[in-house]
C-alpha positions in Angstrom: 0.0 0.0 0.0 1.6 3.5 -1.4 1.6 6.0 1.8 1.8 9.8 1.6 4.7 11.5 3.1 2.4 13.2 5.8 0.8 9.2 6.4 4.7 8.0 6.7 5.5 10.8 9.1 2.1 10.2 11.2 3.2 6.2 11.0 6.7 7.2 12.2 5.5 9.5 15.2 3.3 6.7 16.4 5.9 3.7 16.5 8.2 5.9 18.3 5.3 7.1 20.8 4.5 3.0 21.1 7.9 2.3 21.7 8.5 5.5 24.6 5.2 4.2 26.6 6.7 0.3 26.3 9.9 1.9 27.8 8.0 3.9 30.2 6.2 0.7 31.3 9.3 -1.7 31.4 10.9 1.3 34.2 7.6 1.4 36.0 8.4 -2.3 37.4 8.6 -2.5 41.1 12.1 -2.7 42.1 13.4 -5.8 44.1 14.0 -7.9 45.7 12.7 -6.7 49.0 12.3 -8.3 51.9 8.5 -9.1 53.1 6.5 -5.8 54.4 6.7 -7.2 57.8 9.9 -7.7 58.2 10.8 -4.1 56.8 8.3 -2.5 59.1 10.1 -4.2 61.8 13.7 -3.6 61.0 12.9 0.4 60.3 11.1 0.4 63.7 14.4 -0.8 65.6 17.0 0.8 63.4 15.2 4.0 65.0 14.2 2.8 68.3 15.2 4.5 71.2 14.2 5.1 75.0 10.7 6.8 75.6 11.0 9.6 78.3 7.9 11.0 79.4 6.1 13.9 76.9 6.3 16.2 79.6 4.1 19.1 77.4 5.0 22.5 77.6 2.4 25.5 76.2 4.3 28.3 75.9 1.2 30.5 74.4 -2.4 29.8 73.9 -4.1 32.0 71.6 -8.1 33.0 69.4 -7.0 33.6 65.9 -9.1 36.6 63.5 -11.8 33.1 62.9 -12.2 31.9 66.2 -10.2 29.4 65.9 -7.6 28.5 69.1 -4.4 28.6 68.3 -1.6 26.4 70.6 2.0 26.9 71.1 3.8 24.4 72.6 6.5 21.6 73.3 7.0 17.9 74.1 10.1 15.7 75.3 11.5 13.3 72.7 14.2 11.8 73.6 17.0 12.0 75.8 20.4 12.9 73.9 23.6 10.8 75.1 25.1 14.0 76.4 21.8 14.2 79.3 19.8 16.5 77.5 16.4 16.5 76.7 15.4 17.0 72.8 11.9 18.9 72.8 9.6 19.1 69.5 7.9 22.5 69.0 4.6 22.1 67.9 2.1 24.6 66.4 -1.5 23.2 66.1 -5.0 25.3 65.4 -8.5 23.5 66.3 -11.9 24.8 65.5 -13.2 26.7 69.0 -15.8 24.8 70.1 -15.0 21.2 69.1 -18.0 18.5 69.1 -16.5 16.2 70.7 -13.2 14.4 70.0 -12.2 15.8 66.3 -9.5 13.9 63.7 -6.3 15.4 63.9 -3.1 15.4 61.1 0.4 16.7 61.5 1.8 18.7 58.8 5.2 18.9 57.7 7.5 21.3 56.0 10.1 20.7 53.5 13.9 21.4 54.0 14.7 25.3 55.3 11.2 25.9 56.3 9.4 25.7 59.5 6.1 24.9 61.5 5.0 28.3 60.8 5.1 28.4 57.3 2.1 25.5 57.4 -0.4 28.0 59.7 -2.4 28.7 56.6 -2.6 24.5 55.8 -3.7 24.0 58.8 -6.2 26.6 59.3 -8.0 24.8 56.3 -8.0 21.5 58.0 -9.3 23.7 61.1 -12.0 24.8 58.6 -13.3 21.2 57.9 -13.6 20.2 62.0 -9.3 18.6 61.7 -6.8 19.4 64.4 -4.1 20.5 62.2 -0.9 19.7 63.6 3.0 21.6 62.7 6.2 20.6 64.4 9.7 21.9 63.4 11.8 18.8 61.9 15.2 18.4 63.7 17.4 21.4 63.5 14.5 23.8 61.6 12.6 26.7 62.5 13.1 26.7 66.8 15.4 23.6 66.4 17.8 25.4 64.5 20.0 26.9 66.7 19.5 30.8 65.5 20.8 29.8 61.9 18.5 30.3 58.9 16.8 28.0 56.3 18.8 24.9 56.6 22.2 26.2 57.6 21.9 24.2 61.1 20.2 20.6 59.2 23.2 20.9 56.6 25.7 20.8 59.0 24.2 18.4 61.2 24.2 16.3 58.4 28.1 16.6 57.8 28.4 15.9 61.6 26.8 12.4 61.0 29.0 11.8 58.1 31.7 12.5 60.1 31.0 10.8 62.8 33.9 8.1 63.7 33.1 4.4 63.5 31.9 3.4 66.8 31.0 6.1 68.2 27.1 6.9 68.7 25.4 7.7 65.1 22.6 10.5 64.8 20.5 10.3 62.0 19.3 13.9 61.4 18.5 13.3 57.3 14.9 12.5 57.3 15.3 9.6 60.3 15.3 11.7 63.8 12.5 13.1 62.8 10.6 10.2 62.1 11.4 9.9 65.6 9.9 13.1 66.5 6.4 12.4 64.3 6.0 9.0 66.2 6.6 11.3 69.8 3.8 13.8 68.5 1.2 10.8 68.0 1.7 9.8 71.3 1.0 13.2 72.5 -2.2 13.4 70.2 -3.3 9.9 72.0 -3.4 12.1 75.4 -5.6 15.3 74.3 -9.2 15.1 74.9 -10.2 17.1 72.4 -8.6 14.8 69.7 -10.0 11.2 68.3 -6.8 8.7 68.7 -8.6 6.4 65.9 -8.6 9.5 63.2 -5.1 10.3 62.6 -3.9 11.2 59.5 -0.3 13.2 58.2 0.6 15.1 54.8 3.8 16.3 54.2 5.5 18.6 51.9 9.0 17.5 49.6 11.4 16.5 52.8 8.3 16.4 54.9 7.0 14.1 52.7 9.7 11.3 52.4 9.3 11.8 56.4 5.5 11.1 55.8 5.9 7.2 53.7 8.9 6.5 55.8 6.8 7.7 59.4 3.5 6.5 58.5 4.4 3.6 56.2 5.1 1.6 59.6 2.9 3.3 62.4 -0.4 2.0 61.6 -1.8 4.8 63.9 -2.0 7.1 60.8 -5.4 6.7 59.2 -4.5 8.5 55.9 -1.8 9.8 54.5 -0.6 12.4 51.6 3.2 12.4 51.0 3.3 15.0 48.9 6.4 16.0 46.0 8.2 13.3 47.7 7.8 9.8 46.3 10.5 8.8 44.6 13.4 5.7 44.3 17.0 6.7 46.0 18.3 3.7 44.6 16.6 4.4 41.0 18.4 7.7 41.1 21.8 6.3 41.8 21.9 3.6 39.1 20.4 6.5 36.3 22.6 9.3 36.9 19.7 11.2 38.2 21.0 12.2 41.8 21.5 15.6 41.3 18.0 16.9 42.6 18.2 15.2 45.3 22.1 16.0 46.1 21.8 20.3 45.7 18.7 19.8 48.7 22.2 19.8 50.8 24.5 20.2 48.7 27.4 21.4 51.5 27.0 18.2 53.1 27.7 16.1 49.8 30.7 18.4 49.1 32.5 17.6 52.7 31.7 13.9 51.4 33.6 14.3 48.2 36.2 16.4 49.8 36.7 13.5 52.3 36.4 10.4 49.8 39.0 12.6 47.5 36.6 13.2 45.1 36.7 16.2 42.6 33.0 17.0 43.0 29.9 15.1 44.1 29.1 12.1 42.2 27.2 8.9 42.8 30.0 7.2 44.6 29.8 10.5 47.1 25.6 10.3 47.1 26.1 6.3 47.5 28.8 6.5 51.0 26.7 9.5 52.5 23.4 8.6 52.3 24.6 4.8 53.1 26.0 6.0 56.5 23.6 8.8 57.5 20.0 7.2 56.2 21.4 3.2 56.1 19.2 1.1 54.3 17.6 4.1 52.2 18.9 2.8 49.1 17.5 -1.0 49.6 14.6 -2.0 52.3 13.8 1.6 53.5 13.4 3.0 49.6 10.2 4.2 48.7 9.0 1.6 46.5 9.6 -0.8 49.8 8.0 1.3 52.4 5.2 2.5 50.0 3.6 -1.2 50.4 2.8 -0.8 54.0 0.4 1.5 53.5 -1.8 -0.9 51.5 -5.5 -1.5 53.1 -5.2 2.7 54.5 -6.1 5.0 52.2 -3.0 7.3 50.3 -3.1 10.0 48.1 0.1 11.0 46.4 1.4 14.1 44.9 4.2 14.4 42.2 4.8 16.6 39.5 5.9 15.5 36.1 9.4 17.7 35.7 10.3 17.5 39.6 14.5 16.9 39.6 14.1 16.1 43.2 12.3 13.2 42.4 12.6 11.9 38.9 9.0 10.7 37.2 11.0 6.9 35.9 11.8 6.4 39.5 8.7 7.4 41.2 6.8 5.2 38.9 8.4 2.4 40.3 7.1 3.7 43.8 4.0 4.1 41.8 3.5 0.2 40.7 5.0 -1.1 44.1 2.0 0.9 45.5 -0.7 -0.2 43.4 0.7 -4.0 43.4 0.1 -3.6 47.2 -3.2 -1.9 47.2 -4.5 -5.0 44.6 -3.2 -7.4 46.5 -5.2 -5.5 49.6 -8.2 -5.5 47.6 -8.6 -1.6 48.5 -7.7 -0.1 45.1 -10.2 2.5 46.2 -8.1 3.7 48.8 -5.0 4.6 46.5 -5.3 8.0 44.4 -1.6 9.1 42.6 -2.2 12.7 41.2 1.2 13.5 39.0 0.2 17.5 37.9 1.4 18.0 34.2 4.2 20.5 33.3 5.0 20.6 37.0 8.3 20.9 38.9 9.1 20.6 42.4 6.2 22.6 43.8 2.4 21.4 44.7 -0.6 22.9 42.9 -3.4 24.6 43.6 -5.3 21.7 42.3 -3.1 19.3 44.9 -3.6 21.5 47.3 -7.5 21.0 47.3 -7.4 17.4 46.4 -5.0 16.6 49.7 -7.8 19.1 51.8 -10.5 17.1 50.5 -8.3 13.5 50.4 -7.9 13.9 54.4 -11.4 15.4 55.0 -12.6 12.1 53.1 -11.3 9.5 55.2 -11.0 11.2 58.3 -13.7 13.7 59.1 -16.7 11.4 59.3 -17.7 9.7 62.2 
């Protein structure tokens, strides 16, 4: 059959867009082997574990915002540190004024340099819908920091930890301390009377968010969750040369790496030795597309955008299939919603934004 030059072009165009979405799918395969979801769950819980102090709360200012709503400033105890000190968590949370009875509660979380504060307007809305909405600072941000700014104080922590000698005690302050912290503030929420222990749910923002699937993902106290700009493979991003995004979020702390492995500049070999010392098992078990399967059964709604560098689309789609392989398996395919906003870099939308709102109103509000 004779075809056209336009026809031939049209035929061309449509192999190659047939051969990109077979590609596409072949990378969208859940990475593996893992080990079984239980026995992640239980190694992440003990790589972490540590001894509980008592919460000891602190309000340092109670106060009625322009809405009526009650705004709380406050503290807990988390842990003890080795050196006898007591590490607190600031925590900012607004609740509607006159609750009916016990309300759902979620814990928001900020992204690397940012704060508690920077999440009052987030959780005013959740205030809005009848949801305790929850802030804490991540370890060494906003009141944690020390008097430094953005994430001066969490960059050099980090270099600490990757200089920390063999044998001596390891702190974990990418991403893992604060896990810590988020599994603290539950237990406080499971004290208030004015909060429903049962209707728990957390969303958090870029850094906030890969504290949100590796936090929630094994404390089945959280109801819902929305990690959001967040989900993502480390290990995919090694193996693909697509560790950069990832790398510039504390880029001084890679640098001391390379300087230190004598490396010209940061590389994957530098990515690979610092995050395999300061977040161990990131880049096998503890990866997203492992931890994303213990959320099966509770119902997740995850934000991406399609151009984020900070976490490649190829490598969150194999988060993305490892999810929905678990949710099948579940039979609660209903309970999984992956929203990846078109044209979209490291940011959430305004379109996100609502569909997290409604996502956590969904599954927590009613009774």
């Amino acid at each position: 059959m004779h075809m056209t030059p336009r026809i031939a072009r049209v035929g061309l165009l449509l192999v190659a867009s047939l051969l990109l979405v077979v590609r596409s799918a072949a990378t969208a395969e859940p990475a593996g082997p893992y080990p079984p979801a239980a026995e992640v769950k239980a190694a992440f819980l003990k790589l972490l574990d540590r001894p509980r102090i008592a919460l000891d709360p602190e309000t340092k200012k109670t106060e009625t915002d322009a809405g009526g709503r009650v705004v709380e400033h406050l503290s807990i105890a988390s842990e003890r540190k080795a050196d006898g000190s007591v590490e607190r968590v600031p925590i900012l949370l607004v609740r509607p004024a006159k609750p009916a009875g016990r309300l759902p509660a979620v814990i928001v979380l900020h992204g690397t340099g940012g704060n508690k504060e920077s999440l009052r307007g987030f959780l005013v809305e959740l205030a809005r819908r009848g949801i305790v909405g929850v802030a804490i600072d991540a370890r060494y941000h906003g009141e944690r920091a020390g008097g430094a700014r953005g994430s001066q104080a969490y960059v050099a922590a980090v270099t600490r930890a990757w200089k920390t000698p063999p044998g001596q005690p390891q702190e974990h302050p990418f991403y893992f301390d604060t896990c810590w912290d988020i599994w603290r503030t539950l237990d406080y929420l499971q004290t208030r009377a004015d909060v429903d222990g049962n209707r728990l749910g957390m969303i958090g923002f870029s850094m906030g968010g890969i504290e949100t699937w590796l936090a929630a993902a094994v404390d089945d106290r959280v109801k819902v969750a929305v990690p959001a700009i967040s989900v993502q493979s480390f290990r995919w991003s090694l193996d693909n040369d697509a560790w950069q995004g990832r790398a510039r979020t504390i880029q001084a702390a890679h640098d001391a790496a390379a300087k230190d492995l004598g490396e010209p500049e940061v590389n994957a070999r530098v990515c690979r030795e610092l995050w395999g010392k300061v977040i161990p098992g990131m880049l096998d078990q503890f990866d997203c597309p492992s931890m994303i399967r213990l959320f099966a059964g509770r119902p997740l709604l995850i934000l991406n955008g399609d151009r984020d560098p900070n976490c490649p689309l190829v490598g969150a789609k194999i988060a993305f299939a490892a999810a929905e392989a678990a949710y099948r398996e579940a039979g609660a395919t209903e309970k999984l919603k992956i929203m990846v906003a078109p044209d979209t870099g490291h940011k959430v939308t305004v379109e996100q934004r609502q569909a997290a709102l409604d996502w956590l109103s969904k599954w927590l509000a009613p009774l």
